[in-house]
C-alpha angles and dihedrals in degrees: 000000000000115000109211088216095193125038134119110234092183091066086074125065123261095244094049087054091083099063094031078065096046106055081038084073095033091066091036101262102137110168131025136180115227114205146253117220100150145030096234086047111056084078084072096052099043092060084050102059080042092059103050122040086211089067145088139175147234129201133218159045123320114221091243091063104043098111091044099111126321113343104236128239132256084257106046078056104047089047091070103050084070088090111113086225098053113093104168146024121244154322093243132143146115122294123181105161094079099019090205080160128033105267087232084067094042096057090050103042076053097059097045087047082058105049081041090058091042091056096048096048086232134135114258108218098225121220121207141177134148084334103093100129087048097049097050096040084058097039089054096049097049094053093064070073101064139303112284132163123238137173122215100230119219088356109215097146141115120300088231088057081046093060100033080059099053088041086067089045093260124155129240111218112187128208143193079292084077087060096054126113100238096037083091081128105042086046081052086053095048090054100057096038107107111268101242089051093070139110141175129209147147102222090211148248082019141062105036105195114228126309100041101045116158094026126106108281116233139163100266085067088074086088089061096055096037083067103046080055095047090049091040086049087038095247149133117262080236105070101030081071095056093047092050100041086052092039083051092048100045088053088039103045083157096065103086 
């Protein structure tokens, strides 16, 4: 069983979620987490994860839309995550390749994602682009506050992010980006990462792996990008899935 552990499921209608299920079980991709990147919106995923027993939810507020309205506080966070459906806290992070949000309000959305995640005893998803230094300067800090999981989301980063990361005991969860041409190096990356620090996703709509470029992204795409990480560590597809279902569950404890 593969877990596409990112995708956004409310980014589909409701009538084309049928068959995106379906040919998620067809290719063996049995559960998925569908994410959080608003306040209004986590009534949506959480319907969602309601709705089909195969998915969970995240909570929370994506860097490109932290300065959309009030931020909310730790608390209006955490009281969502109440929702039996709900495993995990984000996506948050720190983007500064588009800058859709001042990078003064995305540090700090970050930080109240963390101790949210903290309270609740959930894993943050963690978002990161052209922000490394950034991301593991405030990880790093947060944690003199107490212990708390995350999981660095569509990893593209640098390999030194990568280790800081694993250093703190974060997880590395690889998209369609690993099945690229020119992500040689990033492949090389996923090879050498500690087993039981590895996910897989799809992050879609975006992102569709090779060989299916330019098309709609979807979870049953997670197969695609599992192999091109079993071939890059050497190993069956197999047996990257379960590697990667136990790694999930052990992040997630709540999906159960």
């Amino acid at each position: 069983m593969l877990i596409d552990s990112h995708c956004h499921l409310d980014y589909f209608t409701e009538a084309e979620l049928p068959d995106i299920l379906a040919r998620a079980a067809a290719a063996g991709v049995e559960r998925m987490v569908t994410i959080g990147t608003s306040m209004p919106q986590a009534a949506t995923v959480t319907a969602l994860a309601e709705a089909h027993p195969e998915v969970w939810a995240t909570v929370g507020v994506h860097p490109h839309r932290a300065a959309e309205g009030v931020m909310p506080g730790v608390e209006d966070i955490v009281a969502l995550t109440h929702h039996p459906r709900v495993i995990g806290v984000g996506e948050s992070g720190l983007d500064y390749f588009y800058d859709k949000a001042p990078r003064d309000v995305q540090r700090e959305g970050f930080r109240r994602h963390i101790r949210a995640a903290r309270a609740a005893g959930l894993p943050l998803v963690v978002h990161a682009r052209d922000a490394d230094a950034d991301i593991a300067a405030i990880l790093a800090e947060e944690r003199a506050g107490g212990a708390f999981d995350f999981l660095l989301h569509c990893f593209s980063s640098t390999p030194e992010l990568a280790e800081k990361a694993v250093e703190m005991g974060g997880y590395i969860s690889f998209s369609g980006i690993l099945t690229f041409p020119k992500s040689a190096e990033l492949r090389e990356l996923a090879a050498r990462l500690p087993e039981d620090r590895l996910l897989v996703e799809t992050d879609a709509p975006y992102l569709a792996p090779v060989p299916l470029r330019g098309k709609r992204c979807e979870p049953a795409y997670t197969a695609h990008t599992a192999r091109v990480l079993a071939e890059a560590r050497g190993i069956s597809p197999e047996r990257l899935a379960e590697i990667t279902t136990a790694n999930f569950h052990r992040l997630f404890p709540k999906a159960q």
